[in-house]
C-alpha positions as CSV (number, residue, x, y, z in Angstrom):
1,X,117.4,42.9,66.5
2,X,119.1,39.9,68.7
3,X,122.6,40.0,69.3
4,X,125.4,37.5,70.2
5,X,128.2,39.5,71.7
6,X,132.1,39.1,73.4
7,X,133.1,41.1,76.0
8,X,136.5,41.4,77.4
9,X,137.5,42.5,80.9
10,X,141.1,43.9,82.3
11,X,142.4,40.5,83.1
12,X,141.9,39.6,79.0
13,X,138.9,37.3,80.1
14,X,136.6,36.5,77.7
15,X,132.7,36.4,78.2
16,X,130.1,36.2,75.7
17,X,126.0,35.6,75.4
18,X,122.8,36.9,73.3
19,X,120.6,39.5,74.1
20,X,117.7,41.9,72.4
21,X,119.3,45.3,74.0
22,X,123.1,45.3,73.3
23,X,123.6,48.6,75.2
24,X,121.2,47.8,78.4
25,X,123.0,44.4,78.8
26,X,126.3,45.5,78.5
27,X,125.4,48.2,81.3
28,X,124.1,44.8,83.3
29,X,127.7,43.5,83.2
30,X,129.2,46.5,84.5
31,X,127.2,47.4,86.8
32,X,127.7,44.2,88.9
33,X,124.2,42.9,88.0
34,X,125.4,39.2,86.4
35,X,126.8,36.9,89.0
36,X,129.1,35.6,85.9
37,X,130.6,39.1,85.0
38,X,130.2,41.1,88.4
39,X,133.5,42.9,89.6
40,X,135.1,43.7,86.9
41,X,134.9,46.1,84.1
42,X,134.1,45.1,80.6
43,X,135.0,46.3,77.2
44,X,132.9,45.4,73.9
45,X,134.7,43.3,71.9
46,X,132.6,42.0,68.9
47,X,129.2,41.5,67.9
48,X,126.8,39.7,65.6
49,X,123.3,41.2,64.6
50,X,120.3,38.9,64.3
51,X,116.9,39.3,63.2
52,X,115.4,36.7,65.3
53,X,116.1,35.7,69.4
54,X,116.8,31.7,67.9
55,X,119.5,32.9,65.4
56,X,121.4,34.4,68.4
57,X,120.5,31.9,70.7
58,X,122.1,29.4,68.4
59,X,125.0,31.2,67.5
60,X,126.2,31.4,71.4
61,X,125.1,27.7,71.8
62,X,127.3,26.5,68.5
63,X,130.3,28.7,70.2
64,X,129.6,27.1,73.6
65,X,129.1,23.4,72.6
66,X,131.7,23.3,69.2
67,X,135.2,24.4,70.4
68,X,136.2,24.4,66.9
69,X,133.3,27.2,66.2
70,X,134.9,29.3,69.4
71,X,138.4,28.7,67.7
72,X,137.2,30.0,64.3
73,X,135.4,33.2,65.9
74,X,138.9,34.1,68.2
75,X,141.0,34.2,64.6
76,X,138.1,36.5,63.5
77,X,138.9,38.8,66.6
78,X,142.3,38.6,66.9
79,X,142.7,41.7,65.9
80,X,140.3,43.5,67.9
81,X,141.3,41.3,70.7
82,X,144.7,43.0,70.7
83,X,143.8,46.2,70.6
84,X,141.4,46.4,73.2
């Protein structure tokens, strides 16, 4: 499985990519070990399973290049982005 993911640190900053091992990668961005995401501590937010890398790779490139896609995607977390 490939994954597109959000992450959220403690300053309510958003971050988000694709990856084959959810868990591993997540461990990268709290362990200081992505020059993006380094010193700070991250919380899951939301994910998306797919079963190939180019489904995931396109979801985080429509959600980088099409702010309206980003938009739609933040309504869907609202929730979650609240609570966490």
């Amino acid at each position: 499985m490939y994954y597109f993911y959000v992450i959220k640190n403690e300053n309510n900053e958003l971050y988000y990519g694709y990856t084959a091992d959810l868990k591993k990668r997540f461990l990268q961005h709290n362990n200081g070990e992505n020059f993006s995401t380094k010193k700070h501590i991250w919380r899951l937010v939301f994910y998306e399973a797919y079963f190939s890398d180019e489904d995931a790779r396109e979801r985080e490139k429509q959600i980088k290049q099409f702010g309206q896609a980003w938009a739609q995607l933040r309504r869907r977390m609202k929730k979650f982005l609240n609570e966490s």
